[in-house]
C-alpha positions in Angstrom: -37.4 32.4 74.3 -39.4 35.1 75.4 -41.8 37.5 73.1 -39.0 40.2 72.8 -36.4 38.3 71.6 -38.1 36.4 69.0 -39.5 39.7 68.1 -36.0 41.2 67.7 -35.1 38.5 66.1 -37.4 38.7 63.1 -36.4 42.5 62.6 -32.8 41.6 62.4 -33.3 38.5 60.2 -35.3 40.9 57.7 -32.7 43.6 57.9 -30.2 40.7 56.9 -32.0 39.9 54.2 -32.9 43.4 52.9 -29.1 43.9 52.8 -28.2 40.7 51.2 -30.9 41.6 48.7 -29.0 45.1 47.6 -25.5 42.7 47.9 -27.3 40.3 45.4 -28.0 43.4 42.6 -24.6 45.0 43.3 -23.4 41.9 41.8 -25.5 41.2 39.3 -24.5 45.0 37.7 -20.8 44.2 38.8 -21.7 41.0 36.2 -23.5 42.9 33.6 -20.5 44.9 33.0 -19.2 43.1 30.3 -15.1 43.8 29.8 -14.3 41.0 27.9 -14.1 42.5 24.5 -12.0 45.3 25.7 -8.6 45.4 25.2 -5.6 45.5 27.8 -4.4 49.3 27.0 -8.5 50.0 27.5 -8.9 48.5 31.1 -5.4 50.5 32.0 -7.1 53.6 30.7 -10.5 52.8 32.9 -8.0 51.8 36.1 -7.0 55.4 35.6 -9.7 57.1 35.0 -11.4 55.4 38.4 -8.4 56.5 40.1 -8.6 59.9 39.2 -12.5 60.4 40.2 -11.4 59.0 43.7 -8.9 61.3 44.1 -11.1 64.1 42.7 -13.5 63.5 45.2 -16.6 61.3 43.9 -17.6 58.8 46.5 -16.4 55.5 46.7 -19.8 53.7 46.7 -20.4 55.7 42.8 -17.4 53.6 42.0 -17.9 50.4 43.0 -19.5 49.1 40.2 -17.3 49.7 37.9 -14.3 49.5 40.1 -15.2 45.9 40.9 -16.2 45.1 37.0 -12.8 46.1 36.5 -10.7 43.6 39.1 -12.9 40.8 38.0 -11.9 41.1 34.1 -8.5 41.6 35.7 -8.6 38.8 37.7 -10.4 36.5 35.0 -7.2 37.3 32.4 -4.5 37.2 34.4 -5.2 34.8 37.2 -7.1 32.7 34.9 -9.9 32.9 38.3 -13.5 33.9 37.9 -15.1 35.2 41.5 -18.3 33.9 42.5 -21.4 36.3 43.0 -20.8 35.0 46.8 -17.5 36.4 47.0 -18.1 39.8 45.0 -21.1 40.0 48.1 -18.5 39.5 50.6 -16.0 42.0 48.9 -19.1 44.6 48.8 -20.0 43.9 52.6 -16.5 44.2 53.3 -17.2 47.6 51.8 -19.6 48.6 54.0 -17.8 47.8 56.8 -19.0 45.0 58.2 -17.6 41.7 59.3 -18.3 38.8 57.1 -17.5 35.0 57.7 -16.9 32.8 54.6 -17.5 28.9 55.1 -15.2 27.6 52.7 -11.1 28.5 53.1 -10.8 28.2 49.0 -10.5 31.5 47.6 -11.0 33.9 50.2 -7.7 36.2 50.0 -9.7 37.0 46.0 -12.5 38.9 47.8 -10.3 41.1 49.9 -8.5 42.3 47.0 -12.2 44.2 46.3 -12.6 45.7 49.6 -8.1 46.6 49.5 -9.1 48.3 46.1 -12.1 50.7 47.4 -10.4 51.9 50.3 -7.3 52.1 48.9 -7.9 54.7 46.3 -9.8 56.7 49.2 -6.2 58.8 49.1 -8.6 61.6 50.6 -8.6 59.9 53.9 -5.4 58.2 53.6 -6.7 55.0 54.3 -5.0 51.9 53.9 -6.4 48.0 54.1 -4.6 45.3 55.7 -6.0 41.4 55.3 
């Protein structure tokens, strides 16, 4: 391998990781939000209170935080599943727009409900998700 490439190499490898990095505290805050003393009738009233500020106009990315806190308590309670901080990382990539590759098959279909749920409630630019 010549000079260049491994050159180019590093930049993209440290990119990578600067990225991962900001995946790795999205998470963490997605964790921090703690829903589980809240009541059902509560997380309805937050589901629509997200909803509207999409549809009013505040960006997707101001949401996502809470948006994802949200579908996580949902899932916990209701699919009795927890998501793993890798899979919440995946959802947020998925976000972003880029292409992610999971390893394992267990699971996966969990993460894209995220990434359905942001661009979904972009009615602004009537997009719609399809996994």
């Amino acid at each position: 391998m010549n000079l260049a490439v491994k050159l180019m190499q590093k930049f993209k490898d440290r990119d990578t990781q600067n990225k991962l990095k900001g995946y790795r505290d999205k998470a963490e805050l997605i964790r921090k939000r703690n829903l589980e003393a809240w009541d059902d009738q509560r997380l309805k009233a937050e589901s629509l209170r997200l909803k509207k500020e999409a549809e009013s106009g505040t960006p997707l990315d101001e949401l996502l935080v809470d948006a994802y806190a949200l579908v996580c308590e949902a899932a916990k309670r209701k699919l009795g599943l927890q998501p793993y901080d890798v899979q919440i990382m995946a959802a947020i990539a998925l976000h972003e727009r880029f292409v992610i590759e999971q390893q394992y098959r267990r699971r996966k279909n969990a993460l894209c409900c995220y990434a359905c749920l942001s661009k979904c409630a972009d009615r602004r630019r009537r997009s719609c998700a399809h996994f």
